[in-house]
Every structure is written in C-alpha cells, then in structure tokens.
ZAMARRO-635445 format. One record per atom (N, C-alpha, C): y, z, x. Coordinates in pm, whole numbers, plus 32768, in hexadecimal, padded with zeros to 4 digits. Each point is the difference from the previous one (the first is absolute). Layout:
N
YZX ...
//
This chain:
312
7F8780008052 807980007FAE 807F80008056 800780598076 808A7FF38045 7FFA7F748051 7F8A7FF48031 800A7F6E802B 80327F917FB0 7FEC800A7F85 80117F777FA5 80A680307FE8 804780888016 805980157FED 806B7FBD8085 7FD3802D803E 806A80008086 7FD57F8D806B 7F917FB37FBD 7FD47FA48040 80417F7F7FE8 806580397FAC 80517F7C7FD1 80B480188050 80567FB57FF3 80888016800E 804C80127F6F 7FD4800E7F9E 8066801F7F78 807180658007 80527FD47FBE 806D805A7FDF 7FD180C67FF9 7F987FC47FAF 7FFA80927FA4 7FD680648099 7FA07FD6806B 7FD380358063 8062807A801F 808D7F75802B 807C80768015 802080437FE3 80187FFC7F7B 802B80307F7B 7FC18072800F 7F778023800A 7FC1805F8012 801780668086 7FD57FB1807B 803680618074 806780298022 80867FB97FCF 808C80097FFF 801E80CB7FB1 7FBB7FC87F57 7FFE80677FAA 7FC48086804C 7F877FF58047 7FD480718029 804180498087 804E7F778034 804C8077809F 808280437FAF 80437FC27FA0 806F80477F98 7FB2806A7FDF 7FA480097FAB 7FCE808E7FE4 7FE380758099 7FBC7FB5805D 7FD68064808D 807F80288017 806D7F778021 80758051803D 8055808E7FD1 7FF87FDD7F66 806A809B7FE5 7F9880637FE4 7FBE7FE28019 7F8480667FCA 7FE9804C808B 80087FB8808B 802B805D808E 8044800C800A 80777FD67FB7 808D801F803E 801C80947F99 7FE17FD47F95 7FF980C37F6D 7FAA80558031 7F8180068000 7FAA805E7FF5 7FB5800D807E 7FE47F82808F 7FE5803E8065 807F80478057 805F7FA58000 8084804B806A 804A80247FA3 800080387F90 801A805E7FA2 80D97FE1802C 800F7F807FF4 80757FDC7FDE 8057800B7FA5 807A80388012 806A802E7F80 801B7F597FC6 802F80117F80 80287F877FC9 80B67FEE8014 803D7FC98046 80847FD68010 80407F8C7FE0 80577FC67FC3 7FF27F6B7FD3 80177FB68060 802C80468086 80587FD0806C 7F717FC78050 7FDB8064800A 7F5E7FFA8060 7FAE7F727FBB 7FE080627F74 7F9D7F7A7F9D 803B7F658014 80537FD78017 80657F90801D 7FB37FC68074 801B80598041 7FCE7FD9809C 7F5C7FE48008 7FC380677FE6 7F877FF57FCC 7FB97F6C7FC6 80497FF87FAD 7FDA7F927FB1 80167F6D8081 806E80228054 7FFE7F628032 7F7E7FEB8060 7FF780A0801C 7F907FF98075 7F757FBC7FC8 800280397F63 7F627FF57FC1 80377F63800B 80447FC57FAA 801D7F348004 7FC97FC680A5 802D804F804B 7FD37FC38096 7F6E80158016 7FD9804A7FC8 7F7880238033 7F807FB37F90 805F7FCB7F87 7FCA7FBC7F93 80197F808031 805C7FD78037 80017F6F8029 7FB97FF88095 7FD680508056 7FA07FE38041 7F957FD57FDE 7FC880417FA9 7F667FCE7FD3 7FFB7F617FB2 80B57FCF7FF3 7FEB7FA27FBC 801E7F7D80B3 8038802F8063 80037FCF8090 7FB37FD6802F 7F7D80717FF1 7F8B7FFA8031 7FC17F8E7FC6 7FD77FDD7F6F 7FBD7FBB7FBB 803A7F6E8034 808080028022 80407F498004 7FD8801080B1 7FF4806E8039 7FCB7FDD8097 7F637FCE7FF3 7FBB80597FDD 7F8C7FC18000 7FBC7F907FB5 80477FF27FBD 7FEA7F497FD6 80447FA67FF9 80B280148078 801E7F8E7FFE 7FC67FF58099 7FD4803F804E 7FC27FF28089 7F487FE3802C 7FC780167F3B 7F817FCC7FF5 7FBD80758057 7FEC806C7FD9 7FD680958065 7F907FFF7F84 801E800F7F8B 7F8780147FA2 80497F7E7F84 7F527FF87FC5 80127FCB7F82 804E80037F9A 80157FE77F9D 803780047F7D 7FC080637FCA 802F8077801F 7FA480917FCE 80B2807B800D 7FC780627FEC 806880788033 7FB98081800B 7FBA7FDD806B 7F778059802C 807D80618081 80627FB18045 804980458078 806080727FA1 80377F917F90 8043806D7FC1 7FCE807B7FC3 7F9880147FC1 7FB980507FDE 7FE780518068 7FE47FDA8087 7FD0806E806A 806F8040804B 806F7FBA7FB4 808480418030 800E807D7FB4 800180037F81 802080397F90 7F90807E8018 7F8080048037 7F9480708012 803080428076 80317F9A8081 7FFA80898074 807C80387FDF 80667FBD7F9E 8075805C7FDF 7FD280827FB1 7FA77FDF7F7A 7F8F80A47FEA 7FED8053803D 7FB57FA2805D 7FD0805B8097 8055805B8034 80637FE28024 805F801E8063 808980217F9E 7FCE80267F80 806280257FA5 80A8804D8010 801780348081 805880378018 80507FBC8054 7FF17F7B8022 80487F848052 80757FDC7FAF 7FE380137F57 80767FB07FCA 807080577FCC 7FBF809A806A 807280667FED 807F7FD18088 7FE77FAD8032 804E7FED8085 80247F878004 807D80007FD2 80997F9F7FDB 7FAC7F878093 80388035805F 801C7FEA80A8 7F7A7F9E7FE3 7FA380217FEC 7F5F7FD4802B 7FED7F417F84 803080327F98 80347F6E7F95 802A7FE1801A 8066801B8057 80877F7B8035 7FD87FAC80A3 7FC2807C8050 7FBC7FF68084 7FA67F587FE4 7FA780387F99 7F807FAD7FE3 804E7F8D7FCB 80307FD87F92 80417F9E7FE4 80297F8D8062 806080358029 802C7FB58097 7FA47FBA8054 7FC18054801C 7F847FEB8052 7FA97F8F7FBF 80077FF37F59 7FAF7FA97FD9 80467F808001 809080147FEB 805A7F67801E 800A7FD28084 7FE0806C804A 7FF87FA180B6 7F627FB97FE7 7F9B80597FD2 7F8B7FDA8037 7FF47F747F96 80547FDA7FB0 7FEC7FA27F93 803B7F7E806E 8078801C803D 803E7F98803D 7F9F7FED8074 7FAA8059804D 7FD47FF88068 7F757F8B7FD2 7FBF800F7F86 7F797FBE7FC9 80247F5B7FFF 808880027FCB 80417F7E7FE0 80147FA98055 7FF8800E808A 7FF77FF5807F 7FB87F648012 7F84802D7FAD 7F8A7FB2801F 80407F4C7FD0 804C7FFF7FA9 801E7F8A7FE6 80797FBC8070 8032804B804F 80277FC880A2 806F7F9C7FA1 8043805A7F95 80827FB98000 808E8099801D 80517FBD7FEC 808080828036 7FCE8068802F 7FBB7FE58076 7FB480758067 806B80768026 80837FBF8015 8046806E803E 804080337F9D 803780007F90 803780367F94 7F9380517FBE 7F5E7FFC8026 7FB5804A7FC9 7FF28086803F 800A7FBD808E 7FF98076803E 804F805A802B 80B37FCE7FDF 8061804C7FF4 800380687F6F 7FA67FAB7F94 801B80457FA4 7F9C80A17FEC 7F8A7FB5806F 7F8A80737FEF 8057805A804D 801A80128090 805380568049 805580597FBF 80707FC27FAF 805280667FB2 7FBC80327F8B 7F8B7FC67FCD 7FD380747F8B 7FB180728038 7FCB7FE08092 7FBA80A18078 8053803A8009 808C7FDE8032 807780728016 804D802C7F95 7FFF7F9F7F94 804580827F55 7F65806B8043 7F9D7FB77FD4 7F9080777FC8 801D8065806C 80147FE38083 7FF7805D803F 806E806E800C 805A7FC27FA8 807480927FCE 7FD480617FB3 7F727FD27FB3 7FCC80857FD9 7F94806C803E 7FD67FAB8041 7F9A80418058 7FFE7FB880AB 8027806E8053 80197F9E809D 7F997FEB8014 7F9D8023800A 7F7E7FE3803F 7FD47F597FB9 80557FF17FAE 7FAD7F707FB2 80767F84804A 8059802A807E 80017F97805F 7FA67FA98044 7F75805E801A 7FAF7FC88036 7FA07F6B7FB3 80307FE47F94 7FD07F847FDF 805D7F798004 806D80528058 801C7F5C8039 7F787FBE806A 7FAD80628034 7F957FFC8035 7FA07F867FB3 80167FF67F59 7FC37F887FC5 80427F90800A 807280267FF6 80567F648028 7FF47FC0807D 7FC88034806D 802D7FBB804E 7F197FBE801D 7FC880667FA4 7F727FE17FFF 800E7F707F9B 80637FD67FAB 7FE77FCA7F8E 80317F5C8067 806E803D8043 80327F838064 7F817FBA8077 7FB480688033 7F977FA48028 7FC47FEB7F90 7FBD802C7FAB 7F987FBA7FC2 802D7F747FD6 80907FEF7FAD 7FFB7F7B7FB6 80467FB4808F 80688033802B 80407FB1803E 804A80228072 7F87801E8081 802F80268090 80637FC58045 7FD97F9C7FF4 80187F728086 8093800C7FE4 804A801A7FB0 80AA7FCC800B 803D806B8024 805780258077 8031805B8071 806680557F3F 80357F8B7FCC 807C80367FBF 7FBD80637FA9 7F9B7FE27FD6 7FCA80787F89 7FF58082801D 7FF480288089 7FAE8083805F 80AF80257FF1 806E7FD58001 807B802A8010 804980227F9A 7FD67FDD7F7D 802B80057F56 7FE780A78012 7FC88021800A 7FF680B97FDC 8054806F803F 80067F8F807D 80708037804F 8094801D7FB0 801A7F547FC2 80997FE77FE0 7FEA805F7F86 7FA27FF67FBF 7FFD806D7F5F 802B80978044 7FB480148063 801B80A1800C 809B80128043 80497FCB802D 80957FE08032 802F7FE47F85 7FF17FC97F9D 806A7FCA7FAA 7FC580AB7F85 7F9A80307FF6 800580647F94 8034807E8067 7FFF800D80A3 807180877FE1 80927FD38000 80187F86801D 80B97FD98001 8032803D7F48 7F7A7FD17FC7 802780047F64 7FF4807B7FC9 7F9F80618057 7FCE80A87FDE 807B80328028 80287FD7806D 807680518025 80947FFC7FCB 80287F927FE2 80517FC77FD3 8045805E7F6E 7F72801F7FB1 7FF880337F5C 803380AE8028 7F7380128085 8012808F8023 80AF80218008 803B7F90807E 808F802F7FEB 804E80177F85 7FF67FC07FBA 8039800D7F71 7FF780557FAC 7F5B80338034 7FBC80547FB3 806480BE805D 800C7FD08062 804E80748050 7F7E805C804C 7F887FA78004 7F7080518030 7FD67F958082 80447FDE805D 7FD57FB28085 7F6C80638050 8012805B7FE2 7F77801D8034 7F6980147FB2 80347FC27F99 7F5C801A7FA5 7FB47FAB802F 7FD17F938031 7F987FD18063 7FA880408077 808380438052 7FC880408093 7FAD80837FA4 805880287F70 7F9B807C7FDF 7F787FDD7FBF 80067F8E7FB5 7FB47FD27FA5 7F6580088046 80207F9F808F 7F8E7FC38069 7FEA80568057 7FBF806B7FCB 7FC8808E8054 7F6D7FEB8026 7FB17FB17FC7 7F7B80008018 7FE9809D8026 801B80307FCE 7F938083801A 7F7E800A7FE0 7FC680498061 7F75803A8006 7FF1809B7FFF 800D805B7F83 802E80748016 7F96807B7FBE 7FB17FB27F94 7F8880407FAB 7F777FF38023 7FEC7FCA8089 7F857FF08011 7FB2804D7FE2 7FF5809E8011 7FA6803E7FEF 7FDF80277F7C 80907FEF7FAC 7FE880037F7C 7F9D7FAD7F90 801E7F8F8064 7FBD7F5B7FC6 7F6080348013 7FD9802E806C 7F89801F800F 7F96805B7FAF 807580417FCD 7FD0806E7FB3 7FF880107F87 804F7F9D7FB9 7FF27FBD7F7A 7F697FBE8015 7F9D80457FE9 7F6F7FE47FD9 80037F847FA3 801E805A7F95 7FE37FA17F6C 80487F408001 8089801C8026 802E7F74801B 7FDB7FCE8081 7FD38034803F 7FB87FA38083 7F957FDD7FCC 7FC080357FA4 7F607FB37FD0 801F7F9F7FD1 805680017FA6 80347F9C7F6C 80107F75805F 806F80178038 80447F748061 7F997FDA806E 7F8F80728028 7F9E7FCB8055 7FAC7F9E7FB9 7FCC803C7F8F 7FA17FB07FA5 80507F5A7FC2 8078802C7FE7 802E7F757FB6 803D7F778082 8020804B8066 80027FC9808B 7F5A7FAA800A 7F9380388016 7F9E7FE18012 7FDF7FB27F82 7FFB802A7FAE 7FE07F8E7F74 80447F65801D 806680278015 807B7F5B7FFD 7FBB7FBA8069 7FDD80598080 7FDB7FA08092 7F507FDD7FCB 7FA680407FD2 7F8D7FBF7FD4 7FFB7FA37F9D 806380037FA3 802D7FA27FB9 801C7F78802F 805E7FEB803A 804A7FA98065 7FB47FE0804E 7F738025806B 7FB17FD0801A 7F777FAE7FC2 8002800F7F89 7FA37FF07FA1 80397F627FB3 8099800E8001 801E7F997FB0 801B7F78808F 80148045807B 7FE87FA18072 7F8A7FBD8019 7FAA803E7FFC 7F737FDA7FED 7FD27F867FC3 804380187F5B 7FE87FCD7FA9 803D7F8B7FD9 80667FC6806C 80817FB87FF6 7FBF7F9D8036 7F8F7FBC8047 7FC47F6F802C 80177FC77FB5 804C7FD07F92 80037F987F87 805E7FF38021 808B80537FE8 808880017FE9 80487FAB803A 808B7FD77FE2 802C7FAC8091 803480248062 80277FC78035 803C802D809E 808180637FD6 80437FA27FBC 80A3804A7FD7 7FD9809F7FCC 7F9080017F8B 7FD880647FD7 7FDF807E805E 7FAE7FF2804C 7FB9804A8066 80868041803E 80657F9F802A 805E8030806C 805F806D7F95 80257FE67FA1 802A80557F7B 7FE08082801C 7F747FCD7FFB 7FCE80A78014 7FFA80528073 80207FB38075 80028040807E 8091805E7FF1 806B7FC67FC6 80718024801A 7FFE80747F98 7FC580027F9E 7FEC80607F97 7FB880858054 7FA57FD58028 7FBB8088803D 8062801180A4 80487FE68028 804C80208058 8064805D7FE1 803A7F937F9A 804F80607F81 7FD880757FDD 7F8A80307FE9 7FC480787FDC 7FE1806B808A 7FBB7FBA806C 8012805D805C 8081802F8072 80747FE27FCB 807780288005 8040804F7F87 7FCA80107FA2 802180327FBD 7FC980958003 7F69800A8008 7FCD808F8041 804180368067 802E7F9B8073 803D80498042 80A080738014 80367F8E7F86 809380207FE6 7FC880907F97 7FC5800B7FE4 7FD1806E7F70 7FE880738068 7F897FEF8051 7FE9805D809E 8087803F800C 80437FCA8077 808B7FE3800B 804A804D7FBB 8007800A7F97 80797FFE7FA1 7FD180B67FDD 7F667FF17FED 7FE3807B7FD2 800C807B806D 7FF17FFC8089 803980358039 80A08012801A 80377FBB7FB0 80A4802A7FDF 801180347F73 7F92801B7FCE 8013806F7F7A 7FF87F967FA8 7FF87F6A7FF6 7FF97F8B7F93 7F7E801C7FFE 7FE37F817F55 7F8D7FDD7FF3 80277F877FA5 80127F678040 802A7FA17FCA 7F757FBA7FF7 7F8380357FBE 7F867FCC7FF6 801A7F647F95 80627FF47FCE 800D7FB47F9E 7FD47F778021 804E7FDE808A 80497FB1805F 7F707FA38003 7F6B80507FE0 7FA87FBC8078 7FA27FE77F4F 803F80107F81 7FAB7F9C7F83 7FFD7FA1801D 80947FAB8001 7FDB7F707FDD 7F877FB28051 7FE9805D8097 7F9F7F8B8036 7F54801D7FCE 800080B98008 7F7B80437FD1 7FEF7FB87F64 80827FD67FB2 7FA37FB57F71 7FC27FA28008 80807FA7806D 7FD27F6D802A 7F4880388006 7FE180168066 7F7F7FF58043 7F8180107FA2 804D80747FB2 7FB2804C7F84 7FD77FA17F71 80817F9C7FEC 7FEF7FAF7F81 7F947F70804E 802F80028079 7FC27F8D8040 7F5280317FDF 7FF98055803E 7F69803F7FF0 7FB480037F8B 804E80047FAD 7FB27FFC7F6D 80117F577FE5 804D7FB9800A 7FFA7F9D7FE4 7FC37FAF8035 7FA180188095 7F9C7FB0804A 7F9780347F95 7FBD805B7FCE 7F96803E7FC6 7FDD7F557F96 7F8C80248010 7FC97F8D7FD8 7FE47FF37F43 7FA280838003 7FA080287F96 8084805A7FB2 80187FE37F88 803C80237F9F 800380A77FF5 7F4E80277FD4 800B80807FEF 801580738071 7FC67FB7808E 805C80568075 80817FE07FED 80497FD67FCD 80787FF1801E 804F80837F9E 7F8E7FCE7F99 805980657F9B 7FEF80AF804B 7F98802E8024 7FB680468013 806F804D806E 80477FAC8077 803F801B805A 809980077FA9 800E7FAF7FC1 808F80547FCE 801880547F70 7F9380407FC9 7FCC80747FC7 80188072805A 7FDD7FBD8066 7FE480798053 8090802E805C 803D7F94800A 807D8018803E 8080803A7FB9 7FC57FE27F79 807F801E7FBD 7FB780CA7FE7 7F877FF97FDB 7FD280AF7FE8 8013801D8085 80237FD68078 801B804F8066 809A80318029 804A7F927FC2 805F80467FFB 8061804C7FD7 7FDD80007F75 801280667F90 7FC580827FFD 7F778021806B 7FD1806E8008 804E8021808D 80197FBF8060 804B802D804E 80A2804E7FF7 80437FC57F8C 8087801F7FC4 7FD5803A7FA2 7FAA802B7FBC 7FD380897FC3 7FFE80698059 7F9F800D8077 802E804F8054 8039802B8059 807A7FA47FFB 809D802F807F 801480407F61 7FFF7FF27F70 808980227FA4 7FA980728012 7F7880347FF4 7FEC80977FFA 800A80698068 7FE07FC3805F 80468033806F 80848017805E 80677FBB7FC4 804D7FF2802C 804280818004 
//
C-alpha cells in the first residue's frame, strides 16, 4: 500500500508529507521545547516552518530533474522519517536554514553534469556554502564539494579551480560591507571560531552517540548497497551519486565538528541519507519486500519519536 502510494509523484503524496511536518513542527516547537506563544516569535516561526516545507519540495525537483531516482517520492518520504527520527532538528531555526542552502549549492553543483554555465554554477554553489555557513561555521568545509564537484565534471579548465576563489572575495566585500552598516564589522572574526570545546561532553552523551552512530552506519551500508546495485545505471547517474555520498560524508563530519562546539546541525546530512534510502527501496525488485521494508521504516520511526517524547 505505501508503495503504490509513494511510488508514484502525485500531488496528493505532498499534500500528505507537507501536512505531517506542519503537524511535527508545532507540535516540537509546543509540547517538546515547551515554547511560549508570542505573535512576534509565531511570525518568525512560521517563515522558518515555509523554508523547511519548501525544502522537501527542492529536494523532489533535485532528484528528478538530475534523474537520481524515478518518478516515485520514496527520497521525500525518507526525508520526512529521519526528520521523526531526529525529531528535535526542526527545533533549530540555524539547522533549516544551514540545510537549505546547502541543498541549493548541492543542486547547482549536480547541474554541473550538463557542462553548460560551468562557472556561474559554480559561483552560485560557492555562495550558497558561505550564506549556509553563517549559520553554522563548521559547514565551510563543503566548499570541499565544490571544488570535488570541479574535478569530477570539469577539471581540465585552469578558470573553474579559480571561480570559488572570486565567490569567496566577492561574499566577504559584500558580508562586510552590510556588517558596516549594520555597525557590527566584527561579527565574522567572531562568528568563525571553529571551536572544539565539548569534547568530553560529546563523548559522554551515550544515548546520542548511539543514535548518529547507528544512522551514520545505516546511510554508509545503504550507499554501499545501492553502489553495488548501480551496474545498469548510467554513467551521469553513478557520478550523481558519488557527489551525493561525498555530500553526506562531509556532512557527518561538520555534525562531529559542530557537536563538539555545543551544535547539533544533524539536519544538514537528510537530504543525502534519504537520497540513498529512497534509492534503496526503489532498486528492490519484489513488490512485497518492498512493502515490507517501508512498513518497517516508517514503524521505526515513529517508535523511535515515541521514545525521545517519553523520555525526554
């Protein structure tokens, strides 16, 4: 039944997962972080929930205008579960806007593959790493994909290796510029602390080191499973996915990272863990494994966000 549901692209699909992150969101934002109601706040609130609602609608035009999966919304759906999962992600403004960004570079970076306006793509991926990285510093480090995304499609031209350069010169002339105005010239030097200051704390959080160990390890057996399974696919496809799971293991790292500075921008590292996840069900051959596996994915993560809400 969810297969014949979500195995399609219809309206209603959305309609549905859209409806249910509106219900998750105020429902963590009221009764887990036990938030006052302000109209000033709720305002704000609300633009954050639209951003984090039009991601899932980002995601869907990435993965099928770049041909990553079928005519299904198996990624979106696995977006919408590790957000369950990880139910307390869409308590953190910083971590929706972080991720977002991140999904408009990695959108310009996929686009690549068609080797037209190479350098305007890759000026444009560059400045959507450095907004994102105004919310979280540690998520500088995926200019680290841009310049992975520049060999893969298109090494050989000296000028492309230099586009990330001119992006990162032209966004602080423009950071700084606002800052003056703003009368705050030093919010950058404070912003870009990279600290490493909770380690031992990080360590000692048992319970969330299991969680992110296990869903870390799920995504990478995943992602190996759907590599495996990719001898059919095409070339363009395959390379899609290289940059996707690159994408993802930069993203553990920035989460690492980040969590030893008291963050936890786990958000950052869905879009690629769905990718891998919707991909996986959608290689499944046999109907009733299929169903069987996302029965099972969806009772896993509803029993999992059953027990962060009782324990919490």
């Amino acid at each position: 039944m969810i297969s014949g549901i979500f195995g399609k692209t219809k309206p209603i699909n959305y309609v549905l997962l859209l409806g249910f992150i509106f219900i998750l969101y105020w429902f963590v934002y009221f009764y887990v972080s036990n938030n006052s109601i302000e109209p000033a706040v709720l305002v704000w609130q609300s633009l954050v929930l639209l951003i984090l609602l039009f991601s899932v609608l980002v995601i869907n035009f990435v993965v099928n205008r770049n041909q990553i999966t079928s005519a299904n919304s198996y990624v979106a759906l696995y977006f919408i579960l590790l957000i369950l999962i990880f139910s307390r992600s869409v308590a953190d403004n910083n971590a929706i806007f972080c991720s977002f960004f991140l999904l408009l570079a990695c959108r310009r970076l996929l686009s690549l593959r068609s080797l037209k306006n190479i350098k305007l793509k890759i000026m444009d991926a560059t400045l959507w790493v450095l907004v994102a990285s105004l919310f979280y510093d540690w998520t500088i480090l995926f200019l680290l994909l841009v310049y992975i995304a520049i060999y893969i499609y298109e090494p050989k031209n000296l000028k492309n290796w230099l586009v990330p350069l001119v992006s990162i010169i032209v966004f602080v002339l423009l950071s700084y510029a606002v800052l003056i105005l703003a009368n705050n010239e030093g919010y950058l030097l404070q912003h870009y602390q990279f600290a490493l200051d909770n380690i031992q704390e990080v360590f000692a959080d048992w319970k969330l080191n299991i969680k992110l160990i296990i869903y870390a390890l799920l995504i990478a057996i995943t992602a190996l499973a759907v590599f495996l399974k990719s001898g059919k696919l095409g070339l363009g496809r395959i390379i899609n996915l290289r940059v996707i799971s690159i994408y993802f293991s930069i993203s553990i790292l920035v989460i690492i990272l980040s969590l030893m500075a008291g963050d936890l921008p786990v958000l950052i590292s869905f879009f690629p863990g769905a990718v891998f996840l919707g991909k996986y069900v959608e290689m499944i051959k046999r109907k009733n494994i299929k169903e069987m596996v996302l029965y099972a994915s969806v009772f896993t993560a509803f029993l999992v966000f059953a027990a962060d809400i009782l324990i919490k």
